[in-house]
C-alpha positions in Angstrom: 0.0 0.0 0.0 2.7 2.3 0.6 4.5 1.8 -2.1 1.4 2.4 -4.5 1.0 5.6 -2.6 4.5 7.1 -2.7 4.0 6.5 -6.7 0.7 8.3 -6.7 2.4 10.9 -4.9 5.1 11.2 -7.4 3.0 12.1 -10.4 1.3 14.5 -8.2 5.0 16.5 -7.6 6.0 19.2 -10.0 9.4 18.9 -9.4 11.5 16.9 -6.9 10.3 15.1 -3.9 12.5 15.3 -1.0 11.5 12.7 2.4 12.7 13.8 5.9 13.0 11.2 8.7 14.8 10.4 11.5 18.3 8.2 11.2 17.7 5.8 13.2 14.5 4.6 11.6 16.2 2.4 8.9 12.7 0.4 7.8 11.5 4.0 6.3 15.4 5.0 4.9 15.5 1.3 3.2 11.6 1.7 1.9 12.3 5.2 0.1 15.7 3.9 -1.1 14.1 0.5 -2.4 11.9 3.5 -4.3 14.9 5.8 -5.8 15.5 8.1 -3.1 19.0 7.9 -2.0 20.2 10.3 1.3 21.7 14.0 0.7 25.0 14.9 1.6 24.7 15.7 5.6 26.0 19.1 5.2 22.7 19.8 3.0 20.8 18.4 5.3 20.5 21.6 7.6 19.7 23.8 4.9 16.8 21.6 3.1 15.3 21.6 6.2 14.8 24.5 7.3 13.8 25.9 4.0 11.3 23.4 3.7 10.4 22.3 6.4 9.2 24.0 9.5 10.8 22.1 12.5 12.7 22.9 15.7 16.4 23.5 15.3 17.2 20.3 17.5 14.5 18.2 15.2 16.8 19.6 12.3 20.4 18.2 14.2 18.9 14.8 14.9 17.1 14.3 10.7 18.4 12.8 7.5 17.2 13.9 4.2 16.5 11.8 1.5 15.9 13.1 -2.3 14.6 11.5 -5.4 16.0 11.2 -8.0 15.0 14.2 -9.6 17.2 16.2 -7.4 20.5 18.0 -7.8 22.0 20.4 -5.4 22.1 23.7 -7.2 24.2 25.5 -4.4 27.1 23.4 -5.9 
């Protein structure tokens, strides 16, 4: 069921699709990975975050990021 909905999900997205979760929750980083997503560089992490997503700064120190594979990091 998940899976079916992540793919709905994905032709709803006009652009990239980027998953936030916590590290140590490895059944949800394997599940998007299994899916495409593959996790950002850490020291992207902070700033993904907090532009989109509205979360407390320690919530931000203790995430991962992961990104489709859509994605590139433009502040390259």
């Amino acid at each position: 069921m998940g899976s079916l909905l992540l793919a709905h999900l994905r032709t709803l997205a006009r652009g990239p699709v980027l998953i936030g979760t916590w590290p140590d929750a490895k059944w949800a980083i394997r599940f998007y990975e299994k899916h495409g997503f593959h996790l950002v560089a850490p020291e992207q992490q902070e700033r993904l975050l907090k532009r989109y997503w509205k979360v407390l700064d320690r919530q931000v120190a203790t995430s991962v990021v992961l990104a489709d594979s859509t994605w590139q990091d433009v502040s390259k």
